[in-house]
Legacy VTK file of the C-alpha trace (Angstrom):
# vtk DataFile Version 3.0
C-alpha trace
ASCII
DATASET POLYDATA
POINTS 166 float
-245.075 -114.381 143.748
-241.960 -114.944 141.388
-242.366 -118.272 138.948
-240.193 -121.245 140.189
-238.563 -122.643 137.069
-239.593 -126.538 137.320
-236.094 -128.520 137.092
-235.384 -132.236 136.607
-231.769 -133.851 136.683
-231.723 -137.397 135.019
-229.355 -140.282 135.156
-228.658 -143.752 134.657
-229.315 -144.884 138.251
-230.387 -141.828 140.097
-228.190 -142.989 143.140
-225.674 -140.403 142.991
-225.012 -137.302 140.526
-228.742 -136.770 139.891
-229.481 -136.457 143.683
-226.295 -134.317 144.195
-227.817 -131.627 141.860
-231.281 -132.021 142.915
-230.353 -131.207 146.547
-227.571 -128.621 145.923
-229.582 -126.495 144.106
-233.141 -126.962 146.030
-230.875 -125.634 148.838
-229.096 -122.950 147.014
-232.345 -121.727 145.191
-234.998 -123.412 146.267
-237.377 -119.650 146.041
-236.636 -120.022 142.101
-236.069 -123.612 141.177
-238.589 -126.385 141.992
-236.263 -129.656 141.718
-236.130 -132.873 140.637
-234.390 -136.087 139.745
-234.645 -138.943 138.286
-233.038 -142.275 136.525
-233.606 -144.159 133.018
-232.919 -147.764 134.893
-233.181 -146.702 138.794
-230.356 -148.583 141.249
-233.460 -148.541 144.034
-231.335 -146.880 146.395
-229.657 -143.719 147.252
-225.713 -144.257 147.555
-225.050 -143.703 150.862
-221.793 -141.638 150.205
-224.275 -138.986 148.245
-225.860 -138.407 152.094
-222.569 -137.884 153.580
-221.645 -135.559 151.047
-224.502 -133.383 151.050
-224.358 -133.693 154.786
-220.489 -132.828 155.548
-219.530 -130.919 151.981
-223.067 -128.421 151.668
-224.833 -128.990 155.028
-228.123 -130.460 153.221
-230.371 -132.974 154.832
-231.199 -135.343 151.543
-232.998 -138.000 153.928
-236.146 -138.011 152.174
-234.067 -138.615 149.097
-235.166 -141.707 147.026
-233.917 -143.162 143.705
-236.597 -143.231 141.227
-237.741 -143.901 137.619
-238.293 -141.052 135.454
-241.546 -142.770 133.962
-242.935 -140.611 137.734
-242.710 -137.525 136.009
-244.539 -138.613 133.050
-246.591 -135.756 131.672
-245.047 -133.619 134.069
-244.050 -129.972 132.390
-240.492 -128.678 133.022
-238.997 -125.847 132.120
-235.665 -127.312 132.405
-234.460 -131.210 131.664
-230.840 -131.442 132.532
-228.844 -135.006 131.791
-225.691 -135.636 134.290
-224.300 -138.240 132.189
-223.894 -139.479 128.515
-225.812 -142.565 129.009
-229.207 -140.812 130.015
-228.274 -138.066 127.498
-228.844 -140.952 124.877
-232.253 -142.283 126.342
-233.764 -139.101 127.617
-237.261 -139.374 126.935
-238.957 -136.181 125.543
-241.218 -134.648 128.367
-243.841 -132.477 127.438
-244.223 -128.566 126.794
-240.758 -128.230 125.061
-238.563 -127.980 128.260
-235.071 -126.512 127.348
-232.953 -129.687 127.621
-229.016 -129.226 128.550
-226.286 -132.063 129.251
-223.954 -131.711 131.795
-221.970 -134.840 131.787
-220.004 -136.246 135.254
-218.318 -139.146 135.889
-220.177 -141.890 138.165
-218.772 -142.181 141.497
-221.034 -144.765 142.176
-218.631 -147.139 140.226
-215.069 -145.582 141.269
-213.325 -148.387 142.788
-210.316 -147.769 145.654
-209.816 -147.154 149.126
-213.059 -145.827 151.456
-210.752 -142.480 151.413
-210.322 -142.774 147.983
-214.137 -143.181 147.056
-215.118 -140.269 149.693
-213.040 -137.955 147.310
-214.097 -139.250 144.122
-217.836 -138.241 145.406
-216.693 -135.098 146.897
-215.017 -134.181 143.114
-218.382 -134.808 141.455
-220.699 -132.896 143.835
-217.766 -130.188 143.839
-218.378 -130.515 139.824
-222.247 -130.502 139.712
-222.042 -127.496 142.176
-219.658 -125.478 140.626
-221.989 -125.286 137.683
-225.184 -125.400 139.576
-223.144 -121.836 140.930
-223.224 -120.489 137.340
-226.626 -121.538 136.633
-227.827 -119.734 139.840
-226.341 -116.681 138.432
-227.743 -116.049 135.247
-231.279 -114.270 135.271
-234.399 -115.302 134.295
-234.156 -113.929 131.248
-230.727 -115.539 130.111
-231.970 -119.023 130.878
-231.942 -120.749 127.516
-230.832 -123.409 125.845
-227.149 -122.439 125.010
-226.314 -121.147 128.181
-227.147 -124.206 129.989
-225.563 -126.274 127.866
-223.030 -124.193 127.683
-222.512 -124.928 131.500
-221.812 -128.400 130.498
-218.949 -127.717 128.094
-217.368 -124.722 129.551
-217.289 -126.447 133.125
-214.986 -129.724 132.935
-212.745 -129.332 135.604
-213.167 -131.046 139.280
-213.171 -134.772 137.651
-213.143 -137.082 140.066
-209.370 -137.879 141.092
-209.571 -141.509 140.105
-210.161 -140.004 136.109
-207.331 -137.109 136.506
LINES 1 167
166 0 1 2 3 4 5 6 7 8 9 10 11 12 13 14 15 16 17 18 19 20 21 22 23 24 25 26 27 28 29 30 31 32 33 34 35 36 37 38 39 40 41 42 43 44 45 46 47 48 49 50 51 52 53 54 55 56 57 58 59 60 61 62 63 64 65 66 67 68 69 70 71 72 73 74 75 76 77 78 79 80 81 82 83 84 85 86 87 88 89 90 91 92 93 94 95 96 97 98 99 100 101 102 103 104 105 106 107 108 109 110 111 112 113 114 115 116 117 118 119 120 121 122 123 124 125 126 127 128 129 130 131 132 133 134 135 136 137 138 139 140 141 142 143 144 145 146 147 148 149 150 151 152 153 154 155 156 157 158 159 160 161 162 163 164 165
């Protein structure tokens, strides 16, 4: 049986971008990935347009999905720690066993402000965003998995900002 690289998304809130990558990617490659998310200061609650979008956009039941503190996966080894934006790029605690650590920074939907259609989209940009590079992670193999080339996901992949920030 292949390893399953252990992989944990953090945010601010983990109501919204941390989710979106958790789920994309546990449905995309959930044979090789194992993941995760989590928030420095949890909102409690799953945004509701996050469901929808994984629902409509990617065809992923998140149900079971929960907002939750990253003091869970204390002592928890990953091979991966990946940051969604700059605030919990700042506070990331270190975890243990040296995970490589990325940042792959998105704008919060969570706070866009404007019409329901106008906040559908905004979500649908960012989980367009965090899948887009969630598609070049997935293609890289084992052995190219390092440091620099998932942070250089981060960098390389800006476009797809919500259309509130365009």
């Amino acid at each position: 049986m292949r390893h399953r690289y252990k992989v944990l998304f953090v945010c601010t809130g983990n109501s919204a971008r941390s989710i979106l990558a958790e789920y994309i990617l546990r449905a995309r490659a959930g044979d090789r990935f194992e993941t995760y998310s989590a928030g420095m200061a949890p909102r409690g609650a799953v945004h509701p347009q996050v469901l929808a979008v994984l629902a409509e956009q990617f065809q992923v039941d998140a149900g079971d999905a929960r907002s939750k503190s990253w003091r869970e996966f204390e002592g928890v080894h990953f091979d991966f720690v990946i940051t969604v934006c700059d605030k919990a790029r700042e506070a990331c605690p270190s975890f243990p066993g040296q995970p490589v650590t990325a940042h792959w920074s998105s704008p919060d939907p969570a706070e866009f402000l404007g019409t329901p259609a106008a906040t559908l989209r905004a979500f649908v940009d960012v989980a367009q965003q965090i899948n887009a590079r969630l598609n070049i992670l997935t293609a890289f193999r084992d052995e190219q998995l390092d440091a620099f080339a998932l942070d250089s996901i981060g960098r390389q992949h800006r476009h797809g900002q919500p259309h509130s920030q365009r």
